[in-house]
N, C-alpha and C positions, 0 to 999 in steps of 0.2 A: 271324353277319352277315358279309356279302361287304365290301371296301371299298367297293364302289360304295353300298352300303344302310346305311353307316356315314355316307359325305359327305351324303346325303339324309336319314337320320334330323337331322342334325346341321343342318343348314339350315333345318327345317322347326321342329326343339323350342328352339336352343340359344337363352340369353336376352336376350343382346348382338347377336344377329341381330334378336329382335324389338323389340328398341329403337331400333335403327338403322331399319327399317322404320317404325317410329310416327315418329318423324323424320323422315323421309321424306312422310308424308304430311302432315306438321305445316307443312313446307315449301310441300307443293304446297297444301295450303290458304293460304299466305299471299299466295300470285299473285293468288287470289279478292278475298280485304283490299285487294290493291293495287287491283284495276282497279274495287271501289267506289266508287273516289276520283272519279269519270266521272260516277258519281250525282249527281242532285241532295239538300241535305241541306234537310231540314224540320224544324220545332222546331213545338210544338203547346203551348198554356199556359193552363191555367186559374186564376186566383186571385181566395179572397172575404178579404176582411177586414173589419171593425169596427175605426174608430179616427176623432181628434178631427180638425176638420175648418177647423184654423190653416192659415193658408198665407202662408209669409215668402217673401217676393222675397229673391233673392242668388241669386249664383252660389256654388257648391259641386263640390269637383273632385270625380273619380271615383273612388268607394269603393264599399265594400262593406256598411257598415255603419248610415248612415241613408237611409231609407228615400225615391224623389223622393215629391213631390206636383205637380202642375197646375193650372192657373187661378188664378181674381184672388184676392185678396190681401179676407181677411173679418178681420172683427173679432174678437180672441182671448177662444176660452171653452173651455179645458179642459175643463171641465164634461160639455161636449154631445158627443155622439162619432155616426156614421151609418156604415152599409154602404156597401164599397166591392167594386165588381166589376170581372174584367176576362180579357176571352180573346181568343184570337189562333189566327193559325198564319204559319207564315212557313218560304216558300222559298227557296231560292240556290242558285245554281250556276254553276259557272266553265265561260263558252261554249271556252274555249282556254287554256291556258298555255304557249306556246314550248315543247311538248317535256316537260314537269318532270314530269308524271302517266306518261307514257310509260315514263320513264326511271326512275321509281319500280319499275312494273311489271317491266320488265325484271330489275333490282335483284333485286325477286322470284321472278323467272322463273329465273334465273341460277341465286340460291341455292336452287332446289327443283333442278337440275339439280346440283349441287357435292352436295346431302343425295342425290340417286338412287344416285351416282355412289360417296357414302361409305358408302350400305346395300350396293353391292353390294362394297366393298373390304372392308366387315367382315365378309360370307359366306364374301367368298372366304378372308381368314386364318383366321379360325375351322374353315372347313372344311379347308385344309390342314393346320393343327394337330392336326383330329382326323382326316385319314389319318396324319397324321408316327405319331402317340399309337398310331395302328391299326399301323402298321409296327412301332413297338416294341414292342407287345403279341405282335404274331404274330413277330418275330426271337426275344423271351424264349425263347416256347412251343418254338420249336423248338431252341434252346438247352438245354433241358428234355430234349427229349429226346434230345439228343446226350450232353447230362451223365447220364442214365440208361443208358444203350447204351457208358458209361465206366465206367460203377458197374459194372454184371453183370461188364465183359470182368476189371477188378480183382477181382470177387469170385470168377471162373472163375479167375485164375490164383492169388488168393489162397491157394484152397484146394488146388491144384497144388503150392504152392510150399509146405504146410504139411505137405502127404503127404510131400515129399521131404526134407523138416527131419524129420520123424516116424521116416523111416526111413534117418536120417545120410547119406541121400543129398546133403543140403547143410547147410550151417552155421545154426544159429542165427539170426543176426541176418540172413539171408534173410526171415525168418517175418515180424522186426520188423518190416524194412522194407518188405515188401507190406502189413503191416497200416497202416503210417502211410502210404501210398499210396493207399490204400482207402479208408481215413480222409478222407486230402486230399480225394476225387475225390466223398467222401460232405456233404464240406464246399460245395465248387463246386456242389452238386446243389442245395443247401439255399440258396446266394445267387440263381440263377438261378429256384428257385423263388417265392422271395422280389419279385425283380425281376417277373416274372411278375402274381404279385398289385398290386406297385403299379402297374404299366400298365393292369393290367385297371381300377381306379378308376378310373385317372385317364380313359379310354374312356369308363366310364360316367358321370363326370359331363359329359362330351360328349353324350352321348347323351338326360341325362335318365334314367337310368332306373338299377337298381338294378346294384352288383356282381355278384350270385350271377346275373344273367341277361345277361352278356354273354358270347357267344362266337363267335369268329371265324372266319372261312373263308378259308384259304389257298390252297386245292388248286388252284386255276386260275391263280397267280403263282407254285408252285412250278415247274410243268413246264418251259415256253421260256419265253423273254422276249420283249417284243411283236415282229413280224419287220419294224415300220421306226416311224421316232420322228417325233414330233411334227413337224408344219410348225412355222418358225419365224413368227412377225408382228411386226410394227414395236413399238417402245416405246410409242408415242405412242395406243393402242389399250387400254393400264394403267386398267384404273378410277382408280388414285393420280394417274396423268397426269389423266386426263378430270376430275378432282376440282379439281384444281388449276388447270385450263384456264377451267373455271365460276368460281371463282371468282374467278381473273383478268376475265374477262369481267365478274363483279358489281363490282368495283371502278371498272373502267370505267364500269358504267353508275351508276354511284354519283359518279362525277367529272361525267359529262351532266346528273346529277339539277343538283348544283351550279351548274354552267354557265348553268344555265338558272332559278338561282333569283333572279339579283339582275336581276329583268323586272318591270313593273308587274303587278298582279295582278287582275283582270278577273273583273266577280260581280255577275249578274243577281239582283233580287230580289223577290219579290211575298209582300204580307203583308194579310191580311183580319183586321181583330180589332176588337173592340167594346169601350165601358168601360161602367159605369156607377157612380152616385155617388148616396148616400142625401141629399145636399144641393145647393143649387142656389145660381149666381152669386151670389144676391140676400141668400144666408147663410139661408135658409130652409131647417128639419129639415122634412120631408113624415112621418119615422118609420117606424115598420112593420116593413114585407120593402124600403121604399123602398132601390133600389140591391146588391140582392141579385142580379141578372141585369144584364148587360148589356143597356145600352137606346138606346144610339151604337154606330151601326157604323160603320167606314172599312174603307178597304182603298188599296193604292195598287204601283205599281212602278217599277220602274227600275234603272237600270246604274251601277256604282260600281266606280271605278280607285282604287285604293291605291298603295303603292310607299316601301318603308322603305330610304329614302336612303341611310342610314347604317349599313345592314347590308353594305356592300362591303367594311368591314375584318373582318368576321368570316368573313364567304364567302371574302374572299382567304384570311386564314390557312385554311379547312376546306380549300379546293385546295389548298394546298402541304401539309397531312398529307395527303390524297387521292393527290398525286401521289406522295409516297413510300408510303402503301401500294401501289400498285400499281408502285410499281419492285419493291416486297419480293417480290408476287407474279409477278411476271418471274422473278426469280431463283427461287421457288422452285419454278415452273413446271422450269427450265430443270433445277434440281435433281432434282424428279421424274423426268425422261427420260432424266437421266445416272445415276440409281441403277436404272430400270428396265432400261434396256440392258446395265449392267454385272452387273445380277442375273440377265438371259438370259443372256450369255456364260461366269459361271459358274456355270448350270444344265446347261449343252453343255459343259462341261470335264466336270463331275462325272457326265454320261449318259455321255460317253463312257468317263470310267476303269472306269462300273462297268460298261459291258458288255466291258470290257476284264478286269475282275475275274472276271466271272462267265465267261468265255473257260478263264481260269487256273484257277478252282478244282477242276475234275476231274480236271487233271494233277496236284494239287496231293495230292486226294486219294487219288486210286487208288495215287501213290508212299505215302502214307504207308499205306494199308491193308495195302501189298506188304512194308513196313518192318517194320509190328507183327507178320505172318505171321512175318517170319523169324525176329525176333528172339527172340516167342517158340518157334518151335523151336532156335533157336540155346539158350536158356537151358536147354530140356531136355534137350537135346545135350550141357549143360556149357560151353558155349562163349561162352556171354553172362552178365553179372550180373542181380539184380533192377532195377540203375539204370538197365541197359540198355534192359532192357523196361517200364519206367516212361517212359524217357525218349519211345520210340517208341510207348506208350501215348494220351502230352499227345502229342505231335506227330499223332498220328492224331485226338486229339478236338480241336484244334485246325484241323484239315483238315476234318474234317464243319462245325463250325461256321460257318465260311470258306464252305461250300460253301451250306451254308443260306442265310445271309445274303445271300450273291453273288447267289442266285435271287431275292429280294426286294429287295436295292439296286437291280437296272433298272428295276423298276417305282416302288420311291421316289422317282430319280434322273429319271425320265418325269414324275410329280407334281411334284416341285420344278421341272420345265420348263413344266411348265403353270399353275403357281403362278405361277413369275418372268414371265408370259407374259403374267397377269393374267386367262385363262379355264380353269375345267375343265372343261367341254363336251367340249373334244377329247380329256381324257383319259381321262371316261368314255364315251362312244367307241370308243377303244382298248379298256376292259376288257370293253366289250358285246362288242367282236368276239373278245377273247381267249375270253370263256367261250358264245360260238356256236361258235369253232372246237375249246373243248375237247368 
């Protein structure tokens, strides 16, 4: 897999992406919640009972627990009990509130925009983590094979250096010391192979999918490095920003909501319902199904102002934590755009050292390839030791690795600017046109 089909597998399976997404939608369904509030609400009721048919005059505060009755006041008989009926429906709806439904919505509206704004800040780390993962997987590999291409050159002069111990053309502990050189260089082969496999997991659990079926494609980020770098754009353009700008904005409209809660409350309502009663004023049982339907209708309307006085000391204290959340979120607005801008500036420090790097590594290594040349013909000459050419050995597979690496840090170091930038649009982009130009 290319990087490019590594950040798009990775977006589309990974599992914190799709939860962030469900989020996301859970959000914008709550805007829907809010603006029902605009509906009108209707209650519909139907209830039968059988019970005795006392009826005490008093007053009785409001509870939950015995049950009212209506009409005149009959003569007590336990005894005797009748059907009772009763059904309805009933409308209301608030023609206006100053603002409060409005400001609800917003509320809403806001925080589905803060949730859009955190699905896409969690694509985007996720996805750079599994390019970062993809980079260290394909640096290993090729690690791999500079530690290989160290092995053969130690095992070529190993056996050089055994011929010439063999035929007292050198000392003994020549022999040793190539063998623990060899050794060493057999050892470094087995950690980077090592490293290797744990990158390769850790890719695949990015991916979703199994170990033994990941593998990489480097060949179009080894050649040049892209021939110009990423436009730079404002801080303020960070999904982390725009996240934090939302919900700056929700808190505001969360202080409106308040604002506009201690207003009288305004509720139109029409209600049609019907009773009926298995007995009559006169304390007469009729019996039967008598009172099993309703057999009194009413209906009636009208407009109804409320207004809870005494909720100004509550509403005052929710403003004053209101207004310090929203100073928090100032500040941390402000902190967003101070860490996103200092994360572009050193994404432009680190693009530039490493095509500064990648500049250097082929002087770096052509001297050393020139060094390990001589030295070992200096040692068959006699004129150099085994440490000699061990020494200019590492410094030559030190120099391929360097070189490796330098090829793939511009294009990390490109990634980490389009990461700190907060889009990778432009940086895949960049690798569509690297691999049309390759």
């Amino acid at each position: 897999m290319t990087l490019e089909q590594v950040i798009e597998t990775t977006s589309a399976n990974y599992p914190s992406i799709r939860a962030s997404q469900a989020q996301q939608r859970a959000a914008q369904g709550a805007i829907g919640v809010a603006k029902t509030a605009y509906l009108p609400h209707s209650d519909i009721l139907w209830q039968t009972d059988r019970a005795t048919a006392n009826n005490i005059l008093g007053l009785l505060l409001p509870q939950a627990t015995i049950p009212s009755v209506t009409g005149e006041v009959l003569p007590p008989d336990p005894t005797r009990s009748a059907w009772n009926s009763a059904g309805g429906a009933l409308v209301s709806w608030q023609p206006f509130d100053f603002g409060a439904r409005s400001a609800k919505v917003e509320v809403a509206r806001q925080g589905s925009e803060a949730a859009r704004q955190a699905a896409f800040l969690t694509q985007l780390q996720v996805s750079a983590n599994a390019g970062s993962v993809f980079f260290d997987l394909s640096a290993a590999e090729q690690l791999v094979t500079v530690a290989k291409a160290n092995v053969q050159r130690y095992e070529s002069f190993d056996k050089a250096v055994h011929i010439l111990v063999d035929n007292t053309l050198r000392p003994g502990a020549d022999a040793s010391q190539a063998d623990a050189q060899l050794a060493l260089a057999r050892n470094q082969l087995i950690q980077v192979e090592t490293q290797v496999a744990i990158r390769r997991a850790a890719l695949a659990e990015y991916l979703q999918t199994k170990q033994e079926q990941v593998e990489v494609d480097v060949s179009g980020l080894l050649t040049e490095p892209p021939a110009s770098d990423l436009s730079i754009i404002t801080a303020v353009s960070h999904p982390a920003v725009l996240e934090e700008h939302a919900l700056n904005l929700q808190q505001e409209a969360q202080k409106r909501f308040l604002d506009r809660s201690y207003v009288p409350v305004f509720s139109t309502s029409g209600v049609v319902f019907g009773r009926g009663a298995g007995t009559n004023a006169s304390g007469v049982f009729p019996g039967g199904t008598a009172g099993l339907a309703p057999d009194t209708l009413n209906w009636a309307a009208g407009i109804q102002v409320s207004f809870a006085a005494l909720d100004f000391f509550n509403i005052r204290d929710q403003r004053r934590v209101q207004e310090a959340n929203i100073e928090a979120e100032h500040a941390r607005l402000d902190q967003a755009v101070s860490d996103a801008t200092t994360a572009v500036e050193q994404a432009q420090a680190n693009l530039a050292g490493a095509r500064q790097l990648r500049a250097n590594t082929p002087i770096e290594l052509a001297a050393a390839q020139a060094s390990e040349q001589q030295q070992q013909a200096r040692y068959r000459s006699g004129l150099a030791t085994v440490v000699d050419v061990s020494a200019a050995e590492g410094v030559l597979a030190q120099a391929e690795g360097d070189d490796a690496i330098a090829r793939l840090g511009v294009w990390r170091a490109e990634l980490g600017l389009a990461v700190a930038q907060g889009d990778l649009q432009p940086f895949l982009q960049l690798l569509q046109g690297q691999a049309k130009g390759k």
